[in-house]
FIDO-472394 format. One record per residue (C-alpha): residue number from 1; x, y, z. Coordinates in Angstrom, 2 decimals, m for minus. Layout:
<nodes>
+-----+---------+---------+---------+
! seq !      c1 !      c2 !      c3 !
+-----+---------+---------+---------+
! NUM !       X !       Y !       Z !
...
+-----+---------+---------+---------+
</nodes>
This chain:
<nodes>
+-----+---------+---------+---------+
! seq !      c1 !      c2 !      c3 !
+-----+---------+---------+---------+
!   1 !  m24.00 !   m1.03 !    6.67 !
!   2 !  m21.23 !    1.20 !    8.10 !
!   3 !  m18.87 !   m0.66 !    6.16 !
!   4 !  m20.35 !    0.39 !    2.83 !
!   5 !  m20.44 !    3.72 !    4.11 !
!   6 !  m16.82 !    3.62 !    4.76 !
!   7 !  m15.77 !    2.19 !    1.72 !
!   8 !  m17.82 !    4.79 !   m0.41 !
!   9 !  m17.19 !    7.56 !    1.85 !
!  10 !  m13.99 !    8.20 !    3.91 !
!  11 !  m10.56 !    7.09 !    2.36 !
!  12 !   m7.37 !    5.95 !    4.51 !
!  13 !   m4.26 !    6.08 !    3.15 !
!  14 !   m0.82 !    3.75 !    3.22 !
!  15 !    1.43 !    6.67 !    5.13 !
!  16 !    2.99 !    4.78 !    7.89 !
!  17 !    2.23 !    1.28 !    6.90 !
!  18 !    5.36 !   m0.58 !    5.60 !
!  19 !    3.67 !   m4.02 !    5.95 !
!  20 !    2.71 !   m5.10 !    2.55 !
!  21 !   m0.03 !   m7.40 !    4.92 !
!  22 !   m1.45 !   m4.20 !    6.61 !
!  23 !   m1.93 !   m2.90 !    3.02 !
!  24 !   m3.62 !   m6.20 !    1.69 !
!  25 !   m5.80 !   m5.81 !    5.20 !
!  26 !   m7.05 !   m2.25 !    4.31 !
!  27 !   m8.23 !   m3.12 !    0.99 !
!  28 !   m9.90 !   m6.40 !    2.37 !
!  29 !  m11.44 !   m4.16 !    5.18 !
!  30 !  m12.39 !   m1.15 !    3.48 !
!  31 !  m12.58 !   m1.75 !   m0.01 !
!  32 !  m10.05 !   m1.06 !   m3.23 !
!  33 !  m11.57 !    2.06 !   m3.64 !
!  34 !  m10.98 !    3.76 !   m0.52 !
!  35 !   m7.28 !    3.10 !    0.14 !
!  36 !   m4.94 !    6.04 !   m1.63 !
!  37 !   m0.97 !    5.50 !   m1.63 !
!  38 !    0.47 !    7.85 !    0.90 !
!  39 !    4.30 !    8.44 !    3.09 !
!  40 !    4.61 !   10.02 !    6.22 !
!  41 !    7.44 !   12.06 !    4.66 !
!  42 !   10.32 !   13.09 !    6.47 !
!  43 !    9.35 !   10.13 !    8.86 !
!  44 !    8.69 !    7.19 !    6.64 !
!  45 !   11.25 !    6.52 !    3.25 !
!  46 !    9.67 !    6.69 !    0.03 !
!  47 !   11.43 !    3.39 !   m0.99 !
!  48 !   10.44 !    1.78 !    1.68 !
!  49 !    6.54 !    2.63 !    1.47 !
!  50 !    6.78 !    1.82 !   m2.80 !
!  51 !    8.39 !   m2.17 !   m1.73 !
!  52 !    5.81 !   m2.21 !    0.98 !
!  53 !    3.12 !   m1.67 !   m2.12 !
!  54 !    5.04 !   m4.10 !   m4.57 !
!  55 !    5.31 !   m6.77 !   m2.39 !
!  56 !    1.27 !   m6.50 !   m0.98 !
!  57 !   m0.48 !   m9.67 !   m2.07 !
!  58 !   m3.19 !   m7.93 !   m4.49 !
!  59 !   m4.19 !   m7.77 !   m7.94 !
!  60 !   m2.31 !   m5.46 !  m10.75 !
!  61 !   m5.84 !   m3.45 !  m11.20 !
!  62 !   m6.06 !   m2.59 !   m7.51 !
!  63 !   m2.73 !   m1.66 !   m7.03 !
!  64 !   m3.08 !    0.67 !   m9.73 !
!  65 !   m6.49 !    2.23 !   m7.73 !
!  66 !   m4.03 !    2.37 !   m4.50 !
!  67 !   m1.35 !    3.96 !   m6.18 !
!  68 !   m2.64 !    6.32 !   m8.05 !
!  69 !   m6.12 !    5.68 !   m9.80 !
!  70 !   m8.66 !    6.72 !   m6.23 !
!  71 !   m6.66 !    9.87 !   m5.85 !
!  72 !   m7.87 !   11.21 !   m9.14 !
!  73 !  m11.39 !   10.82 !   m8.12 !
!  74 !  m10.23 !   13.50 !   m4.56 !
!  75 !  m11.53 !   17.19 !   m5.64 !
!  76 !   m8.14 !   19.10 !   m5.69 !
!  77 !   m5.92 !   16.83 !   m5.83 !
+-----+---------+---------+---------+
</nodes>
């Protein structure tokens, strides 16, 4: 199913999104695993894009993949 092929291989990230509902929406549309923390630096305010994570309606654990956890799996990063 393309969405299985999404969710296993592309990644989106959060840059942009200050809607703690658009972030929820990625993760129920793409999977945990493929959403990576992100800001649109100089454009977007760090603070902002952190309360915009905080305030999503998801679990501890997949905030934790968002934030930092998926990245680590990213060759080079």
């Amino acid at each position: 199913m393309p969405s299985q092929y999404i969710g296993t291989n592309i990644s989106i990230t959060t840059s942009g999104v200050l809607a703690p509902e658009a972030v929820h929406a990625a993760v129920l549309t793409v999977g945990a695993d493929a959403v990576m923390f992100a800001v649109d630096y100089p454009y977007e305010e760090t603070a902002e894009a952190v309360a915009s994570m905080e305030k999503a309606d998801l679990p501890p654990r997949t905030k934790e993949k968002i934030a930092h956890l998926n990245a680590r799996r990213v060759p080079g990063i």
